[in-house]
N, C-alpha and C positions, 0 to 999 in steps of 0.2 A: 363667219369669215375666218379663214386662215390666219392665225395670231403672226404676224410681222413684228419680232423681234428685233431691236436694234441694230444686236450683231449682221442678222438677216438684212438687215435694210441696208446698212453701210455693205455687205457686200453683191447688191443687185450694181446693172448698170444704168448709166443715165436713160439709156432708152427704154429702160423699167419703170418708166415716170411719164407721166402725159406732162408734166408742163413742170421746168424748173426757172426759178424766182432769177432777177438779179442778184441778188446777193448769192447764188448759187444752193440755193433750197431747193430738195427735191418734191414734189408733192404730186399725190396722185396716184399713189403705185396702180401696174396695169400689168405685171406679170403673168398673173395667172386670171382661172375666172371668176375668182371670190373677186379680185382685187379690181377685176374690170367691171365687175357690176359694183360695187361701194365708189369705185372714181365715178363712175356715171350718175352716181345718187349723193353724192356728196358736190358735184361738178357746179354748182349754182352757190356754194359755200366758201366757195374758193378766191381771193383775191388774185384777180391777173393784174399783167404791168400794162397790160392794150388789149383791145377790142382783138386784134391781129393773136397774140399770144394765146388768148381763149380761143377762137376760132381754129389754131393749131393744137392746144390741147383738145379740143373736141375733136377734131380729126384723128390726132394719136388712140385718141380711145374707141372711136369709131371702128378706124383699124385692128386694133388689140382685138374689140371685140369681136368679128370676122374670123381672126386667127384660133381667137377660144373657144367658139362657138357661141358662145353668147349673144343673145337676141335681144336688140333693144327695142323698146316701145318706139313707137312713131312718133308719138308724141312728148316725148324726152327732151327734155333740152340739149345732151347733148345731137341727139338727131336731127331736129327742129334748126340748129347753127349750122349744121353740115350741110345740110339742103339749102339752103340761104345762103350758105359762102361756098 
């Protein structure tokens, strides 16, 4: 994966991110297709604040991945929520 440097991270934008926290944490980066495929593998690791919050970060990265090319398993978690919500 593509090393995401700090400086690099503070300057993506928030819809660089499948799902940002309350307190305004970004997490997930989904920029490119390194980062869409480690959000999609990392997406079960993640603390959401609701059922709803997940189910929109899985969608974000659903999409993202579409855009990259990137092809998800069928049986992914994040695909597996996206067909169910």
């Amino acid at each position: 994966m593509s090393e995401l440097t700090s400086q690099k991270r503070d300057h993506l934008k928030d819809s660089d991110f499948a799902y940002i926290d309350k307190r305004g944490e970004r997490h997930l980066p989904i920029h490119d297709a390194q980062h869409v495929r480690g959000a999609a593998a990392r997406f079960n690791q993640t603390q959401f604040g609701s059922q709803q919050e997940k189910l929109d970060a899985a969608r974000r990265i659903k999409s993202a991945a579409l855009k990259q090319g990137v092809a998800l398993d069928k049986d992914d978690e994040v695909m597996k929520l996206t067909e169910e919500g």
